[in-house]
PDB file of N, CA, C and O in Angstrom, chain B, residues numbered from 101:
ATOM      1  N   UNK B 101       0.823  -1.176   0.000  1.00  0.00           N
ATOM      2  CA  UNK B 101       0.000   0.000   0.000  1.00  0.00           C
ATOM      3  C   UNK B 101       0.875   1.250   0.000  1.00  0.00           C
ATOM      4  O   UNK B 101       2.102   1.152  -0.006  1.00  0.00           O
ATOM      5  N   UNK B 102       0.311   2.300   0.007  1.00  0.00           N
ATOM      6  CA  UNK B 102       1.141   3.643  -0.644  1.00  0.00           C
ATOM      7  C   UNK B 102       1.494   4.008   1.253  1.00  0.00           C
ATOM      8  O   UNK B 102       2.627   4.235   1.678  1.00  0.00           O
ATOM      9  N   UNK B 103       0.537   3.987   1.913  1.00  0.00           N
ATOM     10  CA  UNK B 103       1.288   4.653   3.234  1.00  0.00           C
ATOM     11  C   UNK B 103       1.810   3.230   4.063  1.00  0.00           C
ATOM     12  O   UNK B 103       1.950   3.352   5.280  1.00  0.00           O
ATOM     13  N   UNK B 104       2.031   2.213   3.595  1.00  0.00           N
ATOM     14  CA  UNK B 104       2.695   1.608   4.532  1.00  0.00           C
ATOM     15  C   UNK B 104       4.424   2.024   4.507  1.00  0.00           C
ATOM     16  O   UNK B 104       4.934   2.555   3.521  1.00  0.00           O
ATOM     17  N   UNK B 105       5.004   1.769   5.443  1.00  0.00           N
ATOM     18  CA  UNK B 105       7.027   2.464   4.511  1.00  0.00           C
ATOM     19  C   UNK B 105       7.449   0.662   5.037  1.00  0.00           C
ATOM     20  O   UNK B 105       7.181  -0.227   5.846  1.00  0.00           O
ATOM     21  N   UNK B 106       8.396   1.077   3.711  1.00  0.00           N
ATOM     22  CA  UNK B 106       8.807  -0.150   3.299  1.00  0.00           C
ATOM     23  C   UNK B 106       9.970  -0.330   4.695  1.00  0.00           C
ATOM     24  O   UNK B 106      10.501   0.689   5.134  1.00  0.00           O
ATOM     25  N   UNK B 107      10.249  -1.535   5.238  1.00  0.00           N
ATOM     26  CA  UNK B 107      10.897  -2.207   5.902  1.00  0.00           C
ATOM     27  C   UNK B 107      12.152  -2.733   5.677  1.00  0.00           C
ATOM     28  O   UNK B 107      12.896  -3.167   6.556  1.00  0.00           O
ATOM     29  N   UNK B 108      12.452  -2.680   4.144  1.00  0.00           N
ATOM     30  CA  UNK B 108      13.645  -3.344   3.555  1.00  0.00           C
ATOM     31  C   UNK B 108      13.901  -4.287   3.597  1.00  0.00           C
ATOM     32  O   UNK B 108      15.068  -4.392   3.218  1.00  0.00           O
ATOM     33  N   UNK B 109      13.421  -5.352   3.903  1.00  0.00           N
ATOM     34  CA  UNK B 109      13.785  -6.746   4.496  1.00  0.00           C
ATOM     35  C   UNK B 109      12.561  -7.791   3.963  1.00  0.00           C
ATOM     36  O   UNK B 109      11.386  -7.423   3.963  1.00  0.00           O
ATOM     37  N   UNK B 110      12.916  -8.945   3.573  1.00  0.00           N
ATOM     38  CA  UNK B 110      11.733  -9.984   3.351  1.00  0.00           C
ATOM     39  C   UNK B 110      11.384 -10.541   4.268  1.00  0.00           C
ATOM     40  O   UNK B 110      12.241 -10.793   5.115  1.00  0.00           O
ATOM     41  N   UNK B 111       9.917 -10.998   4.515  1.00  0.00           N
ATOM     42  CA  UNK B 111       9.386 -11.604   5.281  1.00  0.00           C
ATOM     43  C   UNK B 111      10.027 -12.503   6.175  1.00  0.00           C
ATOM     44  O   UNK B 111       9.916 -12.426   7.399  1.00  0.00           O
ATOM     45  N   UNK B 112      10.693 -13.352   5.573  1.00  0.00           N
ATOM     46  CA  UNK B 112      11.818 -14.582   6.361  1.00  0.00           C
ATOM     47  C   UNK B 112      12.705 -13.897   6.938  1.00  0.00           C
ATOM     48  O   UNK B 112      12.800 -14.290   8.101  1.00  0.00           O
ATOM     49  N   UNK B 113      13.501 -12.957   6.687  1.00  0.00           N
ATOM     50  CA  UNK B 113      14.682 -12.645   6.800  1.00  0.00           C
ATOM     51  C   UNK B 113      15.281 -12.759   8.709  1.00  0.00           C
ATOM     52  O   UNK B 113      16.247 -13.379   9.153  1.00  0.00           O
ATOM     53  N   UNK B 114      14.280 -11.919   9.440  1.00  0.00           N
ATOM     54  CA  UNK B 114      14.335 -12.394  10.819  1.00  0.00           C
ATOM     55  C   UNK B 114      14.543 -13.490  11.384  1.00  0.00           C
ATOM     56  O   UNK B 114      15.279 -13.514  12.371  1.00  0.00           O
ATOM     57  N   UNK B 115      13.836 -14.874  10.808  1.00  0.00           N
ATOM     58  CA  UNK B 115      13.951 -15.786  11.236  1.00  0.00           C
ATOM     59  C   UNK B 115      14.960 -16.502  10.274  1.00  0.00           C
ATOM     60  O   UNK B 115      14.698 -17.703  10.348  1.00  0.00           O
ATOM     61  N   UNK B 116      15.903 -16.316   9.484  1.00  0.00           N
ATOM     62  CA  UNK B 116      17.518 -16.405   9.393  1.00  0.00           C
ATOM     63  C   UNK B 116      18.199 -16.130  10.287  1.00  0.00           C
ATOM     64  O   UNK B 116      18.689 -17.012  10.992  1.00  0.00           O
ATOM     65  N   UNK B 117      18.424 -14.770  10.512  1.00  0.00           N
ATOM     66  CA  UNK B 117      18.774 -13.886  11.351  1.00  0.00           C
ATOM     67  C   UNK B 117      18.861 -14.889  12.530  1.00  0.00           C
ATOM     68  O   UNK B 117      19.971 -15.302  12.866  1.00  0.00           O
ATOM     69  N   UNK B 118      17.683 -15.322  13.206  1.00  0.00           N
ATOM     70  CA  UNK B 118      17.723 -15.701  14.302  1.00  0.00           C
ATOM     71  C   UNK B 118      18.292 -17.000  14.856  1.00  0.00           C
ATOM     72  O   UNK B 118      18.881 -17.226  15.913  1.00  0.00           O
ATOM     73  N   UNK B 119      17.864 -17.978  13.595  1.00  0.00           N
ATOM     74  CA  UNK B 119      18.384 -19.021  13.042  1.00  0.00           C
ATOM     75  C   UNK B 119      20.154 -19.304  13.266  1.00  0.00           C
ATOM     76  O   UNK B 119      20.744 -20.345  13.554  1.00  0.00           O
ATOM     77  N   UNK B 120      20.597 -18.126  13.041  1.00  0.00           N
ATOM     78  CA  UNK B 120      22.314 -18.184  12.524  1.00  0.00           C
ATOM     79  C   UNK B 120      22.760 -17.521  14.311  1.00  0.00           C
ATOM     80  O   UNK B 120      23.878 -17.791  14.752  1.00  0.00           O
ATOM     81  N   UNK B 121      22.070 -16.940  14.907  1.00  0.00           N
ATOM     82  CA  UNK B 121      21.931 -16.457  16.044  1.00  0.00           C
ATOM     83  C   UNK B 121      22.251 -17.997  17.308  1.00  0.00           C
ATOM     84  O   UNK B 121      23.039 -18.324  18.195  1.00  0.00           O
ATOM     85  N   UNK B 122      21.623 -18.263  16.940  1.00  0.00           N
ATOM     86  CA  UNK B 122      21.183 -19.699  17.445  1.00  0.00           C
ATOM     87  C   UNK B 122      22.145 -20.508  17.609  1.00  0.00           C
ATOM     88  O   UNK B 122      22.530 -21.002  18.668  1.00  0.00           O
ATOM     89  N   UNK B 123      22.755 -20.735  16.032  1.00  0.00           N
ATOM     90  CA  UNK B 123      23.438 -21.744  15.687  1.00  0.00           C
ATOM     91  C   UNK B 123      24.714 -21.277  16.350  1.00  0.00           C
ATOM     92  O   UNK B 123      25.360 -22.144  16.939  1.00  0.00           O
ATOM     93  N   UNK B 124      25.143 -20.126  16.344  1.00  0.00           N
ATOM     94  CA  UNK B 124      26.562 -19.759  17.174  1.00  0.00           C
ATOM     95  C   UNK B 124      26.260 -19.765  18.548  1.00  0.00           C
ATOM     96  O   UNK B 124      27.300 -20.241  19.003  1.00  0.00           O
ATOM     97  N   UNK B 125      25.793 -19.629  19.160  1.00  0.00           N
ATOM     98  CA  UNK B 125      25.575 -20.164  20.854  1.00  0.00           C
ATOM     99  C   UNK B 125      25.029 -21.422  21.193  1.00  0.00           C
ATOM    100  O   UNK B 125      25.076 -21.996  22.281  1.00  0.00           O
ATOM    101  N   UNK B 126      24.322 -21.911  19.761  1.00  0.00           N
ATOM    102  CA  UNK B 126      24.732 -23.564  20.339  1.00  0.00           C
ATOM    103  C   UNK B 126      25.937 -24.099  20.121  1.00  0.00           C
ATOM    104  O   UNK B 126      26.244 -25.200  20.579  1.00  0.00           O
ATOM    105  N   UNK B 127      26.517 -23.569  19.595  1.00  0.00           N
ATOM    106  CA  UNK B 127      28.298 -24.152  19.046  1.00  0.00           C
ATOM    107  C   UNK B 127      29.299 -23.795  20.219  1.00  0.00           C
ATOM    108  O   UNK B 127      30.241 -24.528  20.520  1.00  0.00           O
ATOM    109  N   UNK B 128      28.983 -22.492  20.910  1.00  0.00           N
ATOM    110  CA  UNK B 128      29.599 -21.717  21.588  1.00  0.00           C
ATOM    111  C   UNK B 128      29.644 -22.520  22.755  1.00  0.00           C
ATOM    112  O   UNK B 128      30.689 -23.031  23.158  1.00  0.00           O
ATOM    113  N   UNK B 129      28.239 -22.681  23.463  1.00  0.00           N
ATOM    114  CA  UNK B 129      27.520 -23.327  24.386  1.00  0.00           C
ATOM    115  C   UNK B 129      28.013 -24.956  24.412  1.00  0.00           C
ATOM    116  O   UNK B 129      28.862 -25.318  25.228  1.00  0.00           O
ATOM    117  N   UNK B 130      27.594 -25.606  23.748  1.00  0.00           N
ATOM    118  CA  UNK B 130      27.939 -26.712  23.721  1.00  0.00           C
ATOM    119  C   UNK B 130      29.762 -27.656  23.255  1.00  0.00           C
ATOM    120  O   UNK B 130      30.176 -28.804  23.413  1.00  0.00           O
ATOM    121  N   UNK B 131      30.080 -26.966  22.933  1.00  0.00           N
ATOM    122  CA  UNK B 131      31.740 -27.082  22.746  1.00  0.00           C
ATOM    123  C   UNK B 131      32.337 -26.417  23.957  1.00  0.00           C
ATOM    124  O   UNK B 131      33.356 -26.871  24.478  1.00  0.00           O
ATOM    125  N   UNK B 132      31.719 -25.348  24.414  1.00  0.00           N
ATOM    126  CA  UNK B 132      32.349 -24.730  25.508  1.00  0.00           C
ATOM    127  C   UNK B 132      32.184 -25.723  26.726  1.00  0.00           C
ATOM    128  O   UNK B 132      33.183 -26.064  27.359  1.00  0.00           O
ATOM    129  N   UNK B 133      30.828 -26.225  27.081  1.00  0.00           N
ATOM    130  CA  UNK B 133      30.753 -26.922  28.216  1.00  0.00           C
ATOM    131  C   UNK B 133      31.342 -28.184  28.032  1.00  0.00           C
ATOM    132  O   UNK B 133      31.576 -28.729  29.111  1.00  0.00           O
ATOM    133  N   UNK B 134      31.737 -28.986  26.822  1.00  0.00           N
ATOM    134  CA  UNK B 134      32.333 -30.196  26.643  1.00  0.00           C
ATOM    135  C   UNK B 134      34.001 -29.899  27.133  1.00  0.00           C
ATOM    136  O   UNK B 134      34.705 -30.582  27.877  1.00  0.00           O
ATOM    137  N   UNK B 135      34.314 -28.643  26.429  1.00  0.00           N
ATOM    138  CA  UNK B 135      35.865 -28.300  26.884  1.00  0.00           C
ATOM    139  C   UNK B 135      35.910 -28.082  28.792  1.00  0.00           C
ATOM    140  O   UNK B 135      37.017 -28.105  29.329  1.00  0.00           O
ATOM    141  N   UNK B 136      35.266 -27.982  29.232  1.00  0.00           N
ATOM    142  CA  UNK B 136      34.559 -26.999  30.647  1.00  0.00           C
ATOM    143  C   UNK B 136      34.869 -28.521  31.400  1.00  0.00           C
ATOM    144  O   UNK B 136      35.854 -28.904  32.031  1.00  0.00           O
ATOM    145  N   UNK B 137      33.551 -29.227  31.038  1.00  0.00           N
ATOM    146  CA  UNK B 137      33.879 -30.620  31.127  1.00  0.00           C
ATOM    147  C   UNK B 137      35.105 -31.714  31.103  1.00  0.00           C
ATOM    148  O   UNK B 137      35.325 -32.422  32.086  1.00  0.00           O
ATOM    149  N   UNK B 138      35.922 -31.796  29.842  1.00  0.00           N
ATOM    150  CA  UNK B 138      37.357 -32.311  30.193  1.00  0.00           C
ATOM    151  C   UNK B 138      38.038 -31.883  31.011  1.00  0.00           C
ATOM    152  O   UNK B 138      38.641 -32.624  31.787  1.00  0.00           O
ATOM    153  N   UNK B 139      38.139 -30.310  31.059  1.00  0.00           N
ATOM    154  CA  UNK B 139      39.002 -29.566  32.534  1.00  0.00           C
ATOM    155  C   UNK B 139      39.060 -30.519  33.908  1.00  0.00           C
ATOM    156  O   UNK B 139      39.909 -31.175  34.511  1.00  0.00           O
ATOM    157  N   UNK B 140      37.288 -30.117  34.065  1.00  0.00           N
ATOM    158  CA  UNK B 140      37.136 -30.730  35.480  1.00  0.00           C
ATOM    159  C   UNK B 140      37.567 -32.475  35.467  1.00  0.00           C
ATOM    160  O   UNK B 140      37.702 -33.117  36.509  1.00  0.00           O
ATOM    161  N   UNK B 141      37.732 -33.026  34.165  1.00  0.00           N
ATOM    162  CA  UNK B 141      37.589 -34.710  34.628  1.00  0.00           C
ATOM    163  C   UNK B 141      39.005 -34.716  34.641  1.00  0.00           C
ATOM    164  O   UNK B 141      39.443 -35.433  35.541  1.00  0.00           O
ATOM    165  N   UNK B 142      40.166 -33.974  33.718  1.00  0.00           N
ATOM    166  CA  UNK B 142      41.319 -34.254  34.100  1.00  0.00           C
ATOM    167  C   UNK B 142      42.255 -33.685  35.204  1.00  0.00           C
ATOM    168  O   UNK B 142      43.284 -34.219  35.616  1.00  0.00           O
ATOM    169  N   UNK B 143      41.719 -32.518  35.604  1.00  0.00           N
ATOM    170  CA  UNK B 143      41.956 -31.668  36.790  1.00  0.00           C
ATOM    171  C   UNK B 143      42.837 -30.465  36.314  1.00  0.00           C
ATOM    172  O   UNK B 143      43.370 -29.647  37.064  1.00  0.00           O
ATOM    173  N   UNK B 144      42.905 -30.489  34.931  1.00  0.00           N
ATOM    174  CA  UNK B 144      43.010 -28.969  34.835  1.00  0.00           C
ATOM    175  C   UNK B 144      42.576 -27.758  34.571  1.00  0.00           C
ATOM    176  O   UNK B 144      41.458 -27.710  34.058  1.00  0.00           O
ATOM    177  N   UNK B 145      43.213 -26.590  34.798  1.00  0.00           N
ATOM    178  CA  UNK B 145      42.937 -25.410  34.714  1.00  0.00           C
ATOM    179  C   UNK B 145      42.607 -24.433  33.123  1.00  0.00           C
ATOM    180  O   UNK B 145      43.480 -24.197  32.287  1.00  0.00           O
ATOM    181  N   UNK B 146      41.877 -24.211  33.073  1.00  0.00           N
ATOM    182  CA  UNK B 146      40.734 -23.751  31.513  1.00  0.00           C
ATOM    183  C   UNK B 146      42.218 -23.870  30.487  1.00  0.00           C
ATOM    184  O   UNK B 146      42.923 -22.912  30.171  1.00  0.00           O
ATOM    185  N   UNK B 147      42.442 -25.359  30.083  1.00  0.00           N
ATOM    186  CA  UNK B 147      42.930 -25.600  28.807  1.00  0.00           C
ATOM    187  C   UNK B 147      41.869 -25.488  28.118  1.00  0.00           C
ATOM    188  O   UNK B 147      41.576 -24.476  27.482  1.00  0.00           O
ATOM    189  N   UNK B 148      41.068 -26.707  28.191  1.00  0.00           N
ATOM    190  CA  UNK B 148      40.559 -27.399  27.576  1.00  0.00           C
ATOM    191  C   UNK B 148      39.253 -26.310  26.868  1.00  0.00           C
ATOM    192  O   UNK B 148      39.044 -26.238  25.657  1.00  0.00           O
ATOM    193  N   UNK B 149      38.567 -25.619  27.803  1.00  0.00           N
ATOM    194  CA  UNK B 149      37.613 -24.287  27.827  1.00  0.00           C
ATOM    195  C   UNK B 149      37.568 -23.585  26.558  1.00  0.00           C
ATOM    196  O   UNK B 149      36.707 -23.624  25.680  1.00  0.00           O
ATOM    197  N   UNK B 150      38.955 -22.756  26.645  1.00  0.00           N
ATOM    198  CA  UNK B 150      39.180 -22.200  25.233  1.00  0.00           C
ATOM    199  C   UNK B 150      39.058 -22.928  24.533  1.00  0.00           C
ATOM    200  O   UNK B 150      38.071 -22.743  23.820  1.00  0.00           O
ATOM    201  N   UNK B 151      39.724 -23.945  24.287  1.00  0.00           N
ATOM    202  CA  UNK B 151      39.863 -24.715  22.888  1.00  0.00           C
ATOM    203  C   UNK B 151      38.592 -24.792  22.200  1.00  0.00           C
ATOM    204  O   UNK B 151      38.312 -24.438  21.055  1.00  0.00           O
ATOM    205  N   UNK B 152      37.774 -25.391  23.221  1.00  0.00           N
ATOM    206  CA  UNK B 152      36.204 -25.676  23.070  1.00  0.00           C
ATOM    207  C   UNK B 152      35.233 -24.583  22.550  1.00  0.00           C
ATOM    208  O   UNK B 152      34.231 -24.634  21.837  1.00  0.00           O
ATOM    209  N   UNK B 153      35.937 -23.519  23.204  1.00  0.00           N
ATOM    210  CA  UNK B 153      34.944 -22.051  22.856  1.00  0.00           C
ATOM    211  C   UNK B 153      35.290 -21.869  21.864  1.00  0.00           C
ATOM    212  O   UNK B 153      34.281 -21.489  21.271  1.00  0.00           O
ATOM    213  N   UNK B 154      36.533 -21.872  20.823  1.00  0.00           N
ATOM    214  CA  UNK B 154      36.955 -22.047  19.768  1.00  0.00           C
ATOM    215  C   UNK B 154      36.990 -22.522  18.356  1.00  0.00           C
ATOM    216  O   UNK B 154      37.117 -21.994  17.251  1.00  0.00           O
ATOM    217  N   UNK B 155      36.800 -23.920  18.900  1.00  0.00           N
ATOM    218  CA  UNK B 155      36.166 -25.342  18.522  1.00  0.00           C
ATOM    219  C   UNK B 155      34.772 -24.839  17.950  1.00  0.00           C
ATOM    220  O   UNK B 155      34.570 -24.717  16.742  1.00  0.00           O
ATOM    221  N   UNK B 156      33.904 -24.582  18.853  1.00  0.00           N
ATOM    222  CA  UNK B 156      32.494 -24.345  18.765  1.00  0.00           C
ATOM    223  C   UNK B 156      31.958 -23.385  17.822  1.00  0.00           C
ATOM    224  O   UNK B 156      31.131 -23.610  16.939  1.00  0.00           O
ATOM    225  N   UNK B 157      32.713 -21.926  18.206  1.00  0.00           N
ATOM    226  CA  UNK B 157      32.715 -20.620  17.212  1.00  0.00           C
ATOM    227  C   UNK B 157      33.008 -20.935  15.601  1.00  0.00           C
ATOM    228  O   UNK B 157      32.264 -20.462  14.743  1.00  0.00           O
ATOM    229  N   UNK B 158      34.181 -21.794  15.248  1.00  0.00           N
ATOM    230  CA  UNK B 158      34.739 -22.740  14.144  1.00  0.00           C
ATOM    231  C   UNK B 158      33.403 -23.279  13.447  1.00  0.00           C
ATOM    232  O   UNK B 158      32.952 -22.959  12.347  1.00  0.00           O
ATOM    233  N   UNK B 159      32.860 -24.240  14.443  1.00  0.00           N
ATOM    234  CA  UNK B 159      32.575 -25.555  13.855  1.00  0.00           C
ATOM    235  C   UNK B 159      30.700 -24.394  13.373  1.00  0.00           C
ATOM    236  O   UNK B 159      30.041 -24.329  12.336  1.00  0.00           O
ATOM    237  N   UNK B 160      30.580 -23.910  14.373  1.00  0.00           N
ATOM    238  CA  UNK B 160      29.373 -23.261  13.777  1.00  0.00           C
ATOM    239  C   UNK B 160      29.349 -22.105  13.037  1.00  0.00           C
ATOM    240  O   UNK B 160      28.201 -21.853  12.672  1.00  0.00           O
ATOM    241  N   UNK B 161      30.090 -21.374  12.705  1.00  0.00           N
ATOM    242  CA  UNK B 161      30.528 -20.559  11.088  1.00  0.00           C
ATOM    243  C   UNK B 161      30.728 -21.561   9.983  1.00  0.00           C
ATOM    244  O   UNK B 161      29.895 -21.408   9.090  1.00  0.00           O
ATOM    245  N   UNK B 162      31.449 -22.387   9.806  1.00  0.00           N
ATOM    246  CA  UNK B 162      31.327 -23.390   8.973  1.00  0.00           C
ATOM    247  C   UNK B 162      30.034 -23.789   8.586  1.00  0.00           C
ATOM    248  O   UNK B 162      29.756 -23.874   7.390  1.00  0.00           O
ATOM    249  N   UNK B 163      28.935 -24.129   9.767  1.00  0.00           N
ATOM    250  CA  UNK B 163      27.638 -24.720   9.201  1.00  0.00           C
ATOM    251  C   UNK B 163      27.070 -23.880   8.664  1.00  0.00           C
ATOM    252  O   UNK B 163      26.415 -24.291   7.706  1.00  0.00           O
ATOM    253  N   UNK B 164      26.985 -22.278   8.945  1.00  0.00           N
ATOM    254  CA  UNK B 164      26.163 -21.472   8.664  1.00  0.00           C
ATOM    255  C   UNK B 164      27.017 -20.992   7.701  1.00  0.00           C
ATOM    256  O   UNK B 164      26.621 -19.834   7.562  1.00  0.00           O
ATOM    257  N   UNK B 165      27.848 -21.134   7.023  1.00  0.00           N
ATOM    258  CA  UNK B 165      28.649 -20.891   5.608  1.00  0.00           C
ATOM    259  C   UNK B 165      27.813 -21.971   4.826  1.00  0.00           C
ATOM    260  O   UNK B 165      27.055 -21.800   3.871  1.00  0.00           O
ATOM    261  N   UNK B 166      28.159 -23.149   5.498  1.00  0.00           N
ATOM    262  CA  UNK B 166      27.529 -24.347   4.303  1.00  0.00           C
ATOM    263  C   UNK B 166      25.552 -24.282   4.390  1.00  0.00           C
ATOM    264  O   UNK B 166      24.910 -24.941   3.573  1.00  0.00           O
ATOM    265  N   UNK B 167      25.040 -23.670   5.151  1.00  0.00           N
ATOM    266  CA  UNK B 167      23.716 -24.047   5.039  1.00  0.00           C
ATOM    267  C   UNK B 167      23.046 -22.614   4.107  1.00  0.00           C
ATOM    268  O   UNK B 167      22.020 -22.576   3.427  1.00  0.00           O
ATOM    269  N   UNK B 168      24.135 -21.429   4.407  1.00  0.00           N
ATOM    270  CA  UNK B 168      23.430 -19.943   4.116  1.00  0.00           C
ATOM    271  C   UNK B 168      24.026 -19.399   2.647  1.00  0.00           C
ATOM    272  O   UNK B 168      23.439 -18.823   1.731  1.00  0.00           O
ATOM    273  N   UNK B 169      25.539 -19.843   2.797  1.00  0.00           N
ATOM    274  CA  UNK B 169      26.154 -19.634   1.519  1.00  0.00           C
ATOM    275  C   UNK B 169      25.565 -19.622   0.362  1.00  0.00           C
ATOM    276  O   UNK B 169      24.897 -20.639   0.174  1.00  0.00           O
ATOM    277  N   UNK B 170      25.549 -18.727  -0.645  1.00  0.00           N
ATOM    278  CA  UNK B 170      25.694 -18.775  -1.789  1.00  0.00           C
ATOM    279  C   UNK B 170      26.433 -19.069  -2.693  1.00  0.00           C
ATOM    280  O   UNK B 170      27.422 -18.336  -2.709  1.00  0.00           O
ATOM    281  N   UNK B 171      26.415 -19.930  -3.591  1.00  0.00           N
ATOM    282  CA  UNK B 171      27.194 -20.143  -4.924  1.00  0.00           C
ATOM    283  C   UNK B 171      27.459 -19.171  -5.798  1.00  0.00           C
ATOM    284  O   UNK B 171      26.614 -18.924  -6.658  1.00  0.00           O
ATOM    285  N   UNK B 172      28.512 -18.535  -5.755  1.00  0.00           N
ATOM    286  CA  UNK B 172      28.333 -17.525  -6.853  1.00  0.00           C
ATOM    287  C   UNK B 172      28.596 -17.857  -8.319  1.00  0.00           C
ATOM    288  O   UNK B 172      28.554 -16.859  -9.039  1.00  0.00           O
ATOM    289  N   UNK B 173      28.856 -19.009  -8.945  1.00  0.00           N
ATOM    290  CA  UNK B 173      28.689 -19.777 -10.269  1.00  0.00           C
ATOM    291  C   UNK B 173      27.318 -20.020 -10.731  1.00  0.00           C
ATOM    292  O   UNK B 173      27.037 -19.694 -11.884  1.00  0.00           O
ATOM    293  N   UNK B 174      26.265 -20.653  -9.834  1.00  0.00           N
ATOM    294  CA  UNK B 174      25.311 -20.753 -10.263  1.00  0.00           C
ATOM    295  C   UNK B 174      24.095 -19.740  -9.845  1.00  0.00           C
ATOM    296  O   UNK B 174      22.982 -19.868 -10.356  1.00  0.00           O
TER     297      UNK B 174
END
């Protein structure tokens, strides 16, 4: 309609957004507490933590490269 103002954004776009939101604090979250986890079972002090928070940040940019990515050939 003429007086609605445009939003710039498609309908979905939020729930990408939120989607990719997601996916890095479950990566974050869950690699972090697995690293969190080895610490305490071997008795050391936040090696393992980072790695994991690392690990996690990694492994979930990767998915959201491979699930969001575009091909720019086709």
């Amino acid at each position: 309609m003429a007086g609605d103002p445009d939003r710039g954004d498609e309908p979905g776009d939020s729930g990408v957004a939120w989607s990719i939101i997601g996916t890095l604090l479950a990566g974050v979250l869950v690699w972090g507490g697995i690293g969190y986890l080895v610490d305490r079972w071997l008795g050391t002090t936040n090696i393992f933590l980072p790695i994991g928070l690392v690990v996690g940040a990694g492994a979930a940019m990767y998915l959201i490269i491979v699930r969001y990515g575009k091909n720019s050939g086709t």
